[in-house]
N, C-alpha and C positions, 0 to 999 in steps of 0.2 A: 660851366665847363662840362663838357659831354663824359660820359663814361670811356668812350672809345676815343677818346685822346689823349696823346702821349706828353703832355705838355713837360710831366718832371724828366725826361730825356732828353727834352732836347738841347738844352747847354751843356751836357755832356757831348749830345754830337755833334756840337756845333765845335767844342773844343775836339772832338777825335778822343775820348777817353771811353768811348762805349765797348763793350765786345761785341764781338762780330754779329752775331746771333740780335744784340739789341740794334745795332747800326744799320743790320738788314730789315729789322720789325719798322722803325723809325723811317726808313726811306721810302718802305713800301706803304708807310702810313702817310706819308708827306705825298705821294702820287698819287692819295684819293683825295687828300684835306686842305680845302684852299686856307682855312683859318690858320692852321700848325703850319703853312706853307709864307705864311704870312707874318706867325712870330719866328719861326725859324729867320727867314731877311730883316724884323726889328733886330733880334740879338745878336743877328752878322755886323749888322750897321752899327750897333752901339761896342759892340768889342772892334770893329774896325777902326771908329773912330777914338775911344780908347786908348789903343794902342796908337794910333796915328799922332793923337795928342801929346803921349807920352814921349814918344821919339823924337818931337820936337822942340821939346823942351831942355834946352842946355846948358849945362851948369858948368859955372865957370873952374878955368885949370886950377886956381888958387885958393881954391875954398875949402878942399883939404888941406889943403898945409895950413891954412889961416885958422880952421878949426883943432889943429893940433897942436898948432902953437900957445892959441887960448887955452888950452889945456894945462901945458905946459909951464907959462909963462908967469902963474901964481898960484902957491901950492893953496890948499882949502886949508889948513891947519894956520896960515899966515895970520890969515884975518881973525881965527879962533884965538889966537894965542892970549888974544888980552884978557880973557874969560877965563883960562888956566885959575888964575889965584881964586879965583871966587868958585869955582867948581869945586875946586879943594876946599875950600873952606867949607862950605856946602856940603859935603859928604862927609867929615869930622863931625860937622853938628848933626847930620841926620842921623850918624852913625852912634853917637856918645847918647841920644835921646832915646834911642833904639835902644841900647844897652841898659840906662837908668829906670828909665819908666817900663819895660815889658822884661826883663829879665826872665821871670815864668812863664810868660808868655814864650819867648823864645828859647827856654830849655824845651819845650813844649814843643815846639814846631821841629826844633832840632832832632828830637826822639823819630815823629813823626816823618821827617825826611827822613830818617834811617831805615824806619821800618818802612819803607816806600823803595826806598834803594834794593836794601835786602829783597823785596818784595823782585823788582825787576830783574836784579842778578839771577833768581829762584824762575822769573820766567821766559830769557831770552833765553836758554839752552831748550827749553820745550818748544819755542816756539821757531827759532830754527830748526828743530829736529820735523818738525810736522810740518813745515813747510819748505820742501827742500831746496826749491831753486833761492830761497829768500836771501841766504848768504850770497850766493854769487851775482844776485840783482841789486845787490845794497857794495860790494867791494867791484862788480864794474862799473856801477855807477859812479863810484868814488873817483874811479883812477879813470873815465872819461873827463867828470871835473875836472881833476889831478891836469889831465893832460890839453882840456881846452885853456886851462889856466896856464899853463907853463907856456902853450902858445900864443896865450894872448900878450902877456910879458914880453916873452921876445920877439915879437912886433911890435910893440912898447919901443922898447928897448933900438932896435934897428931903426927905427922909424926916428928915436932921440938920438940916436948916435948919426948918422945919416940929416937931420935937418938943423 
């Protein structure tokens, strides 16, 4: 690669995303450069083709509905259900072994979460204070969640009630 070629440009200008200033550098480079003049027509070709590929590939009308039906059609908890009793059971005995054999041990860890708790209550007021936008990057973050979710639902929802 020569020094005076533009090569990382030019799929940008090949897409039209350059500014004006680099689309001028780039064109008036490609009217001295037969090599850049050369990859610029590979990477026309291969994004024409590309895209050409792409738009003729067609996918059938019922492959939405088929895939939301499958969705629909059998909850995930069905097939789990017969595993309920032994999971239960399962966390009695993990939880009473826990209890009997570590009891110091887990007064122990219990103290230590507190003083870890305490610990963070002591330093989320400093550490929103010092970083101001921090509160309102963490509660619109929340309620964009908040609200992609409430939208995803009722599309859910319309999309159940509707097929």
């Amino acid at each position: 690669m020569h020094v005076n070629h533009i090569e990382d440009l030019l799929s940008g200008y090949i897409d039209g995303e350059l500014t004006e200033e680099q689309r001028m550098l780039v064109e008036h480079h490609l009217r001295r450069c037969e090599e850049c003049r050369e990859t610029v027509d590979e990477i026309s070709a291969i994004r024409n083709q590309v895209y050409t590929t792409y738009q003729s590939i067609e996918i059938p009308s019922f492959l939405e509905q088929k895939i939301i039906s499958s969705i629909f059609s059998e909850p995930v908890y069905g097939k789990l259900r017969a595993y309920i009793p032994a999971a239960a059971i399962l966390s009695v005995v993990f939880f009473v072994l826990i209890l009997s054999s570590a009891t110091f041990v887990s007064i122990g860890f219990i103290s230590s979460l507190a003083s870890a708790f305490i610990g963070i209550v002591h330093i989320v007021p400093l550490l929103v204070s010092s970083v101001p936008l921090l509160l309102q990057a963490v509660v619109g973050t929340a309620l964009v969640l908040m609200l992609l979710s409430l939208w995803s639902l009722r599309r859910l929802l319309v999309i159940k009630a509707t097929g």
